[in-house]
C-alpha positions as CSV (number, residue, x, y, z in Angstrom):
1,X,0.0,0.0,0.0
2,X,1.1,3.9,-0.9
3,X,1.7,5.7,1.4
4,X,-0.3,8.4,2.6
5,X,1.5,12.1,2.4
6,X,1.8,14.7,5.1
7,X,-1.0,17.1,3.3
8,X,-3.2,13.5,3.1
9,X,-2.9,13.2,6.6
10,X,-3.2,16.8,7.8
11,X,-6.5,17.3,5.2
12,X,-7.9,14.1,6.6
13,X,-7.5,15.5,10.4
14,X,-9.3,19.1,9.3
15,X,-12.2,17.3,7.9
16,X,-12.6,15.2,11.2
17,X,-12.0,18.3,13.1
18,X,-14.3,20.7,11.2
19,X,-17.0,18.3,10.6
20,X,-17.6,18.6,7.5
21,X,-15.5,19.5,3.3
22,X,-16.5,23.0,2.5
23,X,-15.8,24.1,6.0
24,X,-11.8,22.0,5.8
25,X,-11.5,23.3,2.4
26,X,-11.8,26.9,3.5
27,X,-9.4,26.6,5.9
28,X,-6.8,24.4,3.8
29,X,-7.2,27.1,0.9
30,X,-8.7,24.0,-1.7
31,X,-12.1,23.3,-2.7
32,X,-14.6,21.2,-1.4
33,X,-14.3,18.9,-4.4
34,X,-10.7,18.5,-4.6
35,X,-10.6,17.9,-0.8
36,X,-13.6,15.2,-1.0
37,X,-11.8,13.5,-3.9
38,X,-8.6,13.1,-2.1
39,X,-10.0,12.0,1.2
40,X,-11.6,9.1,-1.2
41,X,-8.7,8.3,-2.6
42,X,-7.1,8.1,0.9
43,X,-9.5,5.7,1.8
44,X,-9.2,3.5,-1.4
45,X,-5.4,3.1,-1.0
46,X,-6.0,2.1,2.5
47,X,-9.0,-0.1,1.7
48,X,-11.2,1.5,4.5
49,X,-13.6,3.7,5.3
50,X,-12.7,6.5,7.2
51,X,-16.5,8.7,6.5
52,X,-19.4,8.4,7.0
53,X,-21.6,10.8,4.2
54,X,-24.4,12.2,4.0
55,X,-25.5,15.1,2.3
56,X,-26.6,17.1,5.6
57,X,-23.1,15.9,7.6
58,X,-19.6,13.9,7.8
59,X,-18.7,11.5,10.7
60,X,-15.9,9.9,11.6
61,X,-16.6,5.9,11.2
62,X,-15.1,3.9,14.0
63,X,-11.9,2.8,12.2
64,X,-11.6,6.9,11.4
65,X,-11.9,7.9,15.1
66,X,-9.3,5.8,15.4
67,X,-6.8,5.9,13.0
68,X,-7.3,10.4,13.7
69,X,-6.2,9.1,17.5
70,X,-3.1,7.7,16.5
71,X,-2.1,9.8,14.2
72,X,-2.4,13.4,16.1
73,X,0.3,12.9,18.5
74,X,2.7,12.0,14.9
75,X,0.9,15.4,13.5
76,X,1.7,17.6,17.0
77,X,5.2,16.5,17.0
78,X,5.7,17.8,13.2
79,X,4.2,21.2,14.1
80,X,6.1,21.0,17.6
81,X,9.3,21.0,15.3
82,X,7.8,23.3,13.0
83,X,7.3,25.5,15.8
84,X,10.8,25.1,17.5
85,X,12.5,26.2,14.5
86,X,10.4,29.1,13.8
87,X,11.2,30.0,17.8
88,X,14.9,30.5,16.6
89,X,13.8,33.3,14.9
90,X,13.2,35.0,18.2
91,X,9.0,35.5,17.0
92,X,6.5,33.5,17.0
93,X,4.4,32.9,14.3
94,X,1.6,30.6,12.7
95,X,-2.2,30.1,13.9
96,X,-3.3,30.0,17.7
97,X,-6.5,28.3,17.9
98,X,-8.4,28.7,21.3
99,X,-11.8,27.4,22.5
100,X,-14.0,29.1,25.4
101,X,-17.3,29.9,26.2
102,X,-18.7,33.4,24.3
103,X,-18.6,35.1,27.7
104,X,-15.2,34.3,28.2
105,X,-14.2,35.6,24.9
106,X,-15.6,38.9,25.3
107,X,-13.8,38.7,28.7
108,X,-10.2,38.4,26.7
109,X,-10.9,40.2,23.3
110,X,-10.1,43.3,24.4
111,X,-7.5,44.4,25.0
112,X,-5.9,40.8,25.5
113,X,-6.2,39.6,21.9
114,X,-5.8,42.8,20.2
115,X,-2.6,43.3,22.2
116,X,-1.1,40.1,21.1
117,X,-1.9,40.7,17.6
118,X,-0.2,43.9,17.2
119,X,2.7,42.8,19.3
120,X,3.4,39.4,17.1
121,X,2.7,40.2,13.4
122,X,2.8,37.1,12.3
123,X,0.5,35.2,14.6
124,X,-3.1,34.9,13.9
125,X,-5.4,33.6,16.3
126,X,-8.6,31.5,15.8
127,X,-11.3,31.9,18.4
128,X,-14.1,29.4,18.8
129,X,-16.6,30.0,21.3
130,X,-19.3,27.3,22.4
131,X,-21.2,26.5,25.7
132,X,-20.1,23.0,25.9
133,X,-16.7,21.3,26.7
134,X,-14.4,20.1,24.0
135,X,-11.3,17.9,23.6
136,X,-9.4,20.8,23.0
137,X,-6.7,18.6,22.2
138,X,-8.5,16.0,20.1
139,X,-10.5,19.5,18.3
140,X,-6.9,20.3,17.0
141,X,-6.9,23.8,19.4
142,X,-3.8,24.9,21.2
143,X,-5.6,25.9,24.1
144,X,-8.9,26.7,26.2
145,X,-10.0,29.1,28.4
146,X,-12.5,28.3,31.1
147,X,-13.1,28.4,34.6
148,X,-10.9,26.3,36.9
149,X,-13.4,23.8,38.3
150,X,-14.1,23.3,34.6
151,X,-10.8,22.2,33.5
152,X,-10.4,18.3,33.2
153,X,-7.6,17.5,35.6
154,X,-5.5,16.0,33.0
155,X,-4.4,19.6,32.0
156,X,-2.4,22.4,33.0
157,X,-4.4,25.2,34.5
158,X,-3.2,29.2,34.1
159,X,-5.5,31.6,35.4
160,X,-5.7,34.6,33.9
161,X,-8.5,36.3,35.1
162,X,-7.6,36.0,39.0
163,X,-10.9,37.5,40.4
164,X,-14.5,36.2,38.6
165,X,-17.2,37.4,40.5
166,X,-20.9,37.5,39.3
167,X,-23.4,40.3,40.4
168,X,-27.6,41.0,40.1
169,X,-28.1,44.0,38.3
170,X,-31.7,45.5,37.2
171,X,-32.2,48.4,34.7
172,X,-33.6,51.4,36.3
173,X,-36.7,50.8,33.5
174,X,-37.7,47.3,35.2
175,X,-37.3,48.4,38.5
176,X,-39.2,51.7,38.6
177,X,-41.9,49.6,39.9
178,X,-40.5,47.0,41.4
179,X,-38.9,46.4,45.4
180,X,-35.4,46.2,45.4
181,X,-34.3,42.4,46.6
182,X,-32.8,43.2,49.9
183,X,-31.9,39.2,50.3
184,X,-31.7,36.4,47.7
185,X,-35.3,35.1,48.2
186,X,-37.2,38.1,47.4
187,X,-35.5,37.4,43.9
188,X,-38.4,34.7,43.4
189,X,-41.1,37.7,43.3
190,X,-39.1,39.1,40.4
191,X,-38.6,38.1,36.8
192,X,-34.9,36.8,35.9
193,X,-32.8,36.3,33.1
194,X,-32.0,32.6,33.3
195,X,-29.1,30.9,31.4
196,X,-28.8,27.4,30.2
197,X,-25.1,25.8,30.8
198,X,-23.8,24.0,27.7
199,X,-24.4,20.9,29.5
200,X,-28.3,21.4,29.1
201,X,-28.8,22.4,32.8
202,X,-30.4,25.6,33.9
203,X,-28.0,27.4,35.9
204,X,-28.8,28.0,39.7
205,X,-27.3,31.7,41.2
206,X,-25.3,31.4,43.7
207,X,-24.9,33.5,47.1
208,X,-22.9,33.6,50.2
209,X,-22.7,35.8,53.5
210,X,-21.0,35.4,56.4
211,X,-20.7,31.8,55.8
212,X,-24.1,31.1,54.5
213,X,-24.5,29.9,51.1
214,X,-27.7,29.4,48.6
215,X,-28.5,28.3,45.4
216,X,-31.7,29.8,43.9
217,X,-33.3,28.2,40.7
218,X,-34.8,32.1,40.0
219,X,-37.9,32.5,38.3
220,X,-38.2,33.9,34.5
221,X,-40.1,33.5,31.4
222,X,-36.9,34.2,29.3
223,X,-33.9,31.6,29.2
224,X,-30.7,32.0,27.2
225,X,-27.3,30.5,26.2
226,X,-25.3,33.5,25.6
227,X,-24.3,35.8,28.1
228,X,-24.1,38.4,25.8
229,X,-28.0,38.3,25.0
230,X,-28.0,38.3,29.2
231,X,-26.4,41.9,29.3
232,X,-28.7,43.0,26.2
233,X,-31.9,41.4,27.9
234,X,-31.1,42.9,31.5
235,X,-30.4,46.4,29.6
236,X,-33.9,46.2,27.8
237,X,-35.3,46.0,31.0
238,X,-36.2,42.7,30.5
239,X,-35.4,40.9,34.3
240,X,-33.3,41.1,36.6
241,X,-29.3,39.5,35.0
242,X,-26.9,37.5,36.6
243,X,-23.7,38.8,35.1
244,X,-19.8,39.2,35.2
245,X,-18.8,42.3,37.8
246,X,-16.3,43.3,34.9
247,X,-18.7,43.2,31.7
248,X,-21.5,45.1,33.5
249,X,-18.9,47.6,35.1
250,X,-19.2,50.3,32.4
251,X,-23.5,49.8,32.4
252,X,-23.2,50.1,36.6
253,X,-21.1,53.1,36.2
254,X,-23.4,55.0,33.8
255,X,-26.3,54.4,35.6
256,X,-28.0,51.9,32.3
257,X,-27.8,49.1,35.3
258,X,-28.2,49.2,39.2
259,X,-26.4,46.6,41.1
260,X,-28.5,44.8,43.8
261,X,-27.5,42.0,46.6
262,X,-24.0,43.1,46.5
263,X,-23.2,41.9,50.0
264,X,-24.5,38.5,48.8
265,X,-22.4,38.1,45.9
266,X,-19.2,35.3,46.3
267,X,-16.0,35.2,44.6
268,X,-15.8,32.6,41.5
269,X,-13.1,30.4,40.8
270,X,-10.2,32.1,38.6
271,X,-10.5,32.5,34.5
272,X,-7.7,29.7,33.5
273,X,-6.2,29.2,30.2
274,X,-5.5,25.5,30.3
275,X,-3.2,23.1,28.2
276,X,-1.4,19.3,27.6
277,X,1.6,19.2,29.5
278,X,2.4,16.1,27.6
279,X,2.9,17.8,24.3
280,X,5.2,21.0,23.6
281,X,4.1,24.2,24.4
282,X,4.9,26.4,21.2
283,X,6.5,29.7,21.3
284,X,3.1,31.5,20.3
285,X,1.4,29.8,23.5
286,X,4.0,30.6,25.9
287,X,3.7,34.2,24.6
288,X,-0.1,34.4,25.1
289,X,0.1,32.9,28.2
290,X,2.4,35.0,29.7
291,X,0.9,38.3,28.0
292,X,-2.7,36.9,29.8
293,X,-0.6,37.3,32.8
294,X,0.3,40.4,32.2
295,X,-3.0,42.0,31.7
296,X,-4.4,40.1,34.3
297,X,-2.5,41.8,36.6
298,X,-3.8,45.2,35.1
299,X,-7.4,44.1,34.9
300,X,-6.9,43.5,38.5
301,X,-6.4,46.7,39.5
302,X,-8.5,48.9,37.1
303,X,-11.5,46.7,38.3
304,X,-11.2,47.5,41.9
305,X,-10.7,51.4,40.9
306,X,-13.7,51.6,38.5
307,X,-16.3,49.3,40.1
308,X,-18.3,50.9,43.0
309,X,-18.6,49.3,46.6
């Protein structure tokens, strides 16, 4: 048997990864055609069936799932070298390809990925937000960001984001008319903004004081996935949101949102950029992670002068 070439292998593993031809194509720079025809050629040399097709998706067949297992740790060591040569350049460059939730994205956008942009020039970075937790490693991503007690324990943890902490706010709109919650149960007279984890469960807010903690299953007619449709519900006057300290901060400090229960909020665990320690970590990860540190450090700060008490 022939056999198969670098560019066979690495097209096969961007199909597996992206799910589907037109999608790997794009990214491989080929066309959807050329890229199906060569997978099936692949798969006649080799006298198996690596697909399953269908003309609404494209899965991985058992023998694929595991013939792409065997051969990503061959494919990370090529880029690994790749990646240590272009590191004795003194810059690193290529693709970064990270995997978070949307909140945490919008969390890290700014100024985070901008920053690293504009200080590597040849990096690019891929951002691919979803709910739900990934094999980041077996997705083909260098990276994800999440928060700790999300991170599988097989991985190395960074955090990034030191302090998380999740506040009620209101518009002034909804709660013209409404009594301001003065403790978490008078939230079940009020209509809330609830979100729905990427596992499928509704989320249950959380409070503690002076050692006393609760979880409230809130009432509210509306329920989302996104926690930037939260912040644009609460805003609309819409219910009462359950949202990041530092996304609502500007909306607080401009009056568009009144924070409520404040002495009932509780720390969250740290934002973490997590990673295999069992593979090399590349030039242009080492350089995020420790420019993540960096503004973490600043974020930090600014957050404890701009928020009010």
């Amino acid at each position: 048997m022939a056999r198969a070439s670098l560019a066979e292998l690495e097209a096969f593993a961007t199909v597996a990864r992206r799910g589907g031809f037109r999608v790997a194509a794009r990214e491989l720079g080929a066309s959807s055609s050329g890229l199906s025809h060569a997978i099936a050629a692949l798969e006649e040399r080799m006298n198996v069936r690596l697909f399953n097709r269908t003309t609404r998706s494209v899965a991985l067949t058992a023998a694929g799932a595991q013939f792409l297992e065997e051969i990503l740790p061959a494919l990370a060591a090529i880029d690994g070298a790749i990646a240590n040569v272009g590191e004795g350049l003194g810059e690193p460059s290529g693709l970064l390809r990270l995997n978070m939730a949307a909140g945490s994205a919008r969390f890290i956008m700014e100024p985070l990925i901008r920053d690293y942009l504009e200080r590597y020039p040849r990096m690019q970075v891929e951002v691919v937000s979803e709910a739900a937790l990934v094999d980041v490693i077996g997705q083909g991503f260098d990276a994800g960001v999440r928060l700790r007690d999300a991170v599988p324990p097989d991985m190395i943890a960074v955090p990034i984001i030191p302090e998380v902490r999740l506040i009620v706010v209101g518009s002034p709109g909804y709660l013209v008319d409404r009594p301001l919650p003065t403790v978490p149960r008078d939230l079940l007279a009020h209509e809330c903004i609830r979100y729905r984890m990427g596992s499928g469960r509704i989320y249950h807010w959380e409070f503690m004081r002076d050692g006393e903690r609760l979880e409230l299953d809130v009432p509210g007619r509306l329920i989302l996935d996104d926690s930037g449709l939260m912040l644009d519900a609460a805003l609309a006057g819409m219910g009462l949101g359950y949202l990041a300290e530092e996304t609502v901060a500007p909306h607080v400090q401009a009056g568009r949102l009144t924070r409520l229960l404040a002495d009932w909020m509780p720390q969250e665990p740290p934002l973490c950029i997590y990673y295999s320690g069992r593979r090399h970590v590349p030039a242009k990860l080492t350089s995020f992670i420790e420019l993540a540190r960096h503004h973490a450090k600043r974020r930090s700060f600014t957050l404890a002068q701009n928020i009010p008490g």
